[in-house]
N, C-alpha and C positions, 0 to 999 in steps of 0.2 A: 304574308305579313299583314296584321293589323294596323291599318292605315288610314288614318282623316284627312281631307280633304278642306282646305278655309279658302274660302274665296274674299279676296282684300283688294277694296276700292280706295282711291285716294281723293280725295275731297277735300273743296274749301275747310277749314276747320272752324269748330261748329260754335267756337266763343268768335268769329268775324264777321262785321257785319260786311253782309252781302251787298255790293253796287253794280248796277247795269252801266255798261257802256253808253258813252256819251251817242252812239250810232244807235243803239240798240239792238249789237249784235250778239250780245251774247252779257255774261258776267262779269268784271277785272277781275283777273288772275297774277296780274304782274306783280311782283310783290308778295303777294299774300301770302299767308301761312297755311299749308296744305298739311293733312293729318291722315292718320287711317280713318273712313265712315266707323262712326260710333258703335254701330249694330255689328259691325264686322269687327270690331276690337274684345266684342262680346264675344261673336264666335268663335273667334282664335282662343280666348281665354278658357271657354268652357273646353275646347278639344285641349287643351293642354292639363285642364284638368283632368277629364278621364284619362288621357296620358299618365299623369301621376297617381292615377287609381290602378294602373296596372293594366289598365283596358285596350289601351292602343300603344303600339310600341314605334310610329312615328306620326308628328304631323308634318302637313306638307302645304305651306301656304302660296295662294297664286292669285294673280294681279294681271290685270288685263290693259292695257292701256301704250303712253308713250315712255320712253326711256326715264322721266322723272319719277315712275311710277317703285323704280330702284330703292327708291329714300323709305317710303311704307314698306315695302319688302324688308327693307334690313332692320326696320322696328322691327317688325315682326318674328323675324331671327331672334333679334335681341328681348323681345318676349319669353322665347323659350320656341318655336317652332326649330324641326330640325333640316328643313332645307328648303329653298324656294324656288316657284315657275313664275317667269316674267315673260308675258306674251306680251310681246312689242309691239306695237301699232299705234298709228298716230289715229286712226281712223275713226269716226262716231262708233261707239259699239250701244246698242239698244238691248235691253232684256233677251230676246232669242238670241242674236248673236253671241252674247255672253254664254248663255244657255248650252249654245252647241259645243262654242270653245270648250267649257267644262266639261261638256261629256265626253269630247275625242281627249281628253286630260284622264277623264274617269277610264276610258275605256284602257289608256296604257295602265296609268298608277293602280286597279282596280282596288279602290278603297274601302274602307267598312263602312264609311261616313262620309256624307258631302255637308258640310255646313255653313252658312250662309248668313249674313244678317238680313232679319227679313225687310229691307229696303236701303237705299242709299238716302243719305239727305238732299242730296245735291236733285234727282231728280225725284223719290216717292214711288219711284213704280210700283214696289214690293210683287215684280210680277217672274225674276231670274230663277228663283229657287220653285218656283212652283212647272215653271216651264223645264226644267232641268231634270223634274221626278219624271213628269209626262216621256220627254226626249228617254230617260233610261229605263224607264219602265219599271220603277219601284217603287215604296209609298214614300210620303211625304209628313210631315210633324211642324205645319208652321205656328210662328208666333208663340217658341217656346219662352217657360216661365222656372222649367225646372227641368231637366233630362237624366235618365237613368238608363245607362246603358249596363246590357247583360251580354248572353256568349251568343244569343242568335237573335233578341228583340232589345226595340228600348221601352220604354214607358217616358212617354212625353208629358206634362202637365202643359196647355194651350190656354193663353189668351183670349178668350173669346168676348163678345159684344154682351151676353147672358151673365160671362162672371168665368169660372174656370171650366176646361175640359182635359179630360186624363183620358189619354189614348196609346195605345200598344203598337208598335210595330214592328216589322221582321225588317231584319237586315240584309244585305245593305238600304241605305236610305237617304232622302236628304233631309235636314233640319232647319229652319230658320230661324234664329233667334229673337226673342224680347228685348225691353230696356231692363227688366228686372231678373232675368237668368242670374245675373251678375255683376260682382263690379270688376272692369280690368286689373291687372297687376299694375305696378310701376317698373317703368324700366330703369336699372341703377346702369353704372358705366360700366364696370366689370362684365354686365351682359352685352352691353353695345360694342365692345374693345372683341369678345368672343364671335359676334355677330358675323365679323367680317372675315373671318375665316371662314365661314358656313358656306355651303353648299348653294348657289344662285344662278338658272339656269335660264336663257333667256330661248324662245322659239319665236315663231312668226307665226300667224294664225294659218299663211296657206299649209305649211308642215305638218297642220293638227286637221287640213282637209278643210277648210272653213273659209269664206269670204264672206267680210263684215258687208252685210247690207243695210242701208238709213231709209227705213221706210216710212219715215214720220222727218218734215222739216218745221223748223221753227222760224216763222216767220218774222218773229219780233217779243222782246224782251222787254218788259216795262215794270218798274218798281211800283209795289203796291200806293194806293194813296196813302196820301200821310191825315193821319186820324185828331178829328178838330178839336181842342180842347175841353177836357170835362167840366160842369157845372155842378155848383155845391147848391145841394137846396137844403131849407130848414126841417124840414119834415114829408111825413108820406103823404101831404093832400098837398105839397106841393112840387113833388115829386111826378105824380098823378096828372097834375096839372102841366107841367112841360111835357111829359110825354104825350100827352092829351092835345096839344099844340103842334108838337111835330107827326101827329096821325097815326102814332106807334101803337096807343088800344083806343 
């Protein structure tokens, strides 16, 4: 079966502003409005499109995390995904971690596609999807802008720092996605009401072989400074002239 693969993180959501703990242990979560990571809402979208091009006849989206991790999942459903893997754990999970999770996932599901957004907001690593190719040992297409998949390669068009790159690859593979691949769908209620019939399988990571290791601790969380207010000057010589006073040229 032609089969993709979405990996769906659940994050603060990305219209909240962020506040540290009064301790500085970490972020407030209590409360807050949690959402799919934006990059991954991407991902899910684009595999559902080449689903509707004929090209894959299922998606399969998976979420790593603690039991609330349910709520994105059943968006995701209600997307149009047509069933989902919830690996349970309350545990830190870091980029390798996640990494290996999906590939003992890849190695049951054996998928056409593994897709990915390329980074989460909550931490920026953008480092799961490139670790994921390396672990299964097939190419890689990140920081996609446009994907064209065929019956044995895709054609990626890439993000790059230069401007664009279009690049070819066999399959299977993993891809990461852009802000600009896409815009999500909207979920109506009829898909949400369908959602929860759908297929949502939970495992545990040691079942997929895997123990989450934190090999990085965070010592302390602290909100950026707060930025001192701008000054109105009349013109460029006096413009010149205040930045000329605070040492800037």
């Amino acid at each position: 079966m032609k089969r993709i693969l979405v990996a769906i993180k659940r994050v603060v959501d990305y219209n909240v502003r962020v506040r540290v703990k009064p301790d500085g242990t970490g972020v407030i979560t209590d409360g807050v409005k949690m959402s799919i990571n934006p990059f991954d809402e991407i991902a899910l979208e684009e595999a559902l499109r080449i689903k509707e091009k004929g090209l894959a006849e299922e998606v399969v989206a998976v979420s790593i995390g603690p039991a609330d991790c349910q709520q994105q999942l059943r968006t995701a459903l209600a997307m149009g995904a047509d069933r989902a893997i919830h690996v349970q754990t309350d545990a830190v999970i870091e980029p390798l971690s996640a990494a290996r999770i999906f590939k003992s996932l890849i190695d049951r599901e054996q998928p056409l596609l593994a897709i990915l957004g390329k980074q989460a907001i909550d931490d920026d690593c953008n480092q799961t999807g490139q670790m994921l190719a390396a672990l299964w040992g097939r190419p890689q297409a990140t920081f996609a802008s446009k994907v064209e998949v065929g019956a044995t390669s895709a054609t990626v068009t890439r993000e790059v720092d230069a401007g664009l790159e279009t690049i070819e690859i066999d399959l299977p593979a993993v891809i990461t996605t852009d802000l600009r691949l896409n815009e999500p769908r909207y979920v109506k209620l009829p898909d949400i009401m369908k959602a929860k019939k759908k297929p949502l399988d939970t495992l545990d990571p040691a079942a997929l072989g895997v123990t989450p290791a934190e090999q990085l601790r965070a010592l302390k969380f602290e909100p950026p400074a707060q930025r001192s207010k701008g000054v109105m000057v009349k013109d460029a010589q006096e413009l010149v002239a205040a930045l000329r006073s605070k040492g800037l040229v």
